[in-house]
N, C-alpha and C positions, 0 to 999 in steps of 0.2 A: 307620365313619361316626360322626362327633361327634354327638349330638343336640344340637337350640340350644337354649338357656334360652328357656321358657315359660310361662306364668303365665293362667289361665282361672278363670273363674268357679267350676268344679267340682274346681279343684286348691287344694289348701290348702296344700303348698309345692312350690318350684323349686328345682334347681340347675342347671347344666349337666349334671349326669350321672342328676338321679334327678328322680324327681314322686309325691308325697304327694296321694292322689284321695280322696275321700269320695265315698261313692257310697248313693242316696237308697232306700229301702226298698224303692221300686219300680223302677228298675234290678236287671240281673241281676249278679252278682258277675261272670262270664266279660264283658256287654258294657262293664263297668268298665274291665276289664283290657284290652280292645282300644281305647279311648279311652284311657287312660294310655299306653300305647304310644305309640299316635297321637303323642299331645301329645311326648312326649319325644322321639322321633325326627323327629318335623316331615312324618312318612307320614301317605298318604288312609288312614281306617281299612280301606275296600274294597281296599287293597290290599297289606296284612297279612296271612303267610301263615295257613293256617287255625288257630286255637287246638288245635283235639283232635291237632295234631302235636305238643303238649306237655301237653296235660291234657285229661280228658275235661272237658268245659264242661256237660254236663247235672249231672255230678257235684259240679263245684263250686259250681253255678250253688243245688244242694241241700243243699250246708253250709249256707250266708249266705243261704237263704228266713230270713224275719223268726220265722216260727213255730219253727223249727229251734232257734234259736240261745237258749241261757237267759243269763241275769244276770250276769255276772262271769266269765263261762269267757273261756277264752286261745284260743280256736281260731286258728290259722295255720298255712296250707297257700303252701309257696314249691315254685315253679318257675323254669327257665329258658325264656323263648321269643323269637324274635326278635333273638337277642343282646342278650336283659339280663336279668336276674334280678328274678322278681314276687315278692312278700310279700302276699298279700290277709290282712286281721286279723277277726276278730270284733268289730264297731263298723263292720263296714262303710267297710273302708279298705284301698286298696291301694298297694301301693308300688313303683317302675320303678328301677333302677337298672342301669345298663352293668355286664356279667358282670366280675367280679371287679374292680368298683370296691369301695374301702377307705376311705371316706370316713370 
């Protein structure tokens, strides 16, 4: 399935194949990750299969806590879920792209 090109308030960029998310202090890093999905596929988020079939979400959700994370570290943790590939960063960002896009 193509995802369409989408473009929202809480994404910072589009393509057709990926979505660049910022996500606010008080969001969780896992419910970032299912609203990126969302967006890029153009699915209800409630109907995305579960996240911990590809990562645990209490765990990631505990990198990117605000108090966790220091100054200038590189933290990124990538998975596949849903057919496409997550990139969440330290900055509180995360990235969607279709599995083995080469952009």
């Amino acid at each position: 399935m193509e995802p369409e090109s989408r473009f929202d308030a809480t994404a910072g960029s589009t393509s057709s194949n990926s979505v660049h998310h910022d996500f606010a202090g008080t969001q969780t890093a896992s419910l970032a990750v299912i609203k990126a999905v969302a967006a890029v596929s153009g699915a209800d988020p409630l109907e995305l299969p579960p996240l911990y079939d590809a990562v645990n979400p209490d765990a990631l959700n505990a990198l990117f806590e605000p108090h966790d994370r220091r100054d200038g570290s590189d933290l990124r943790v990538e998975f596949s879920y849903n057919g496409f590939d997550i990139v969440v960063r330290d900055g509180l960002q995360v990235t969607v792209r279709l599995e083995d896009d080469t952009e």
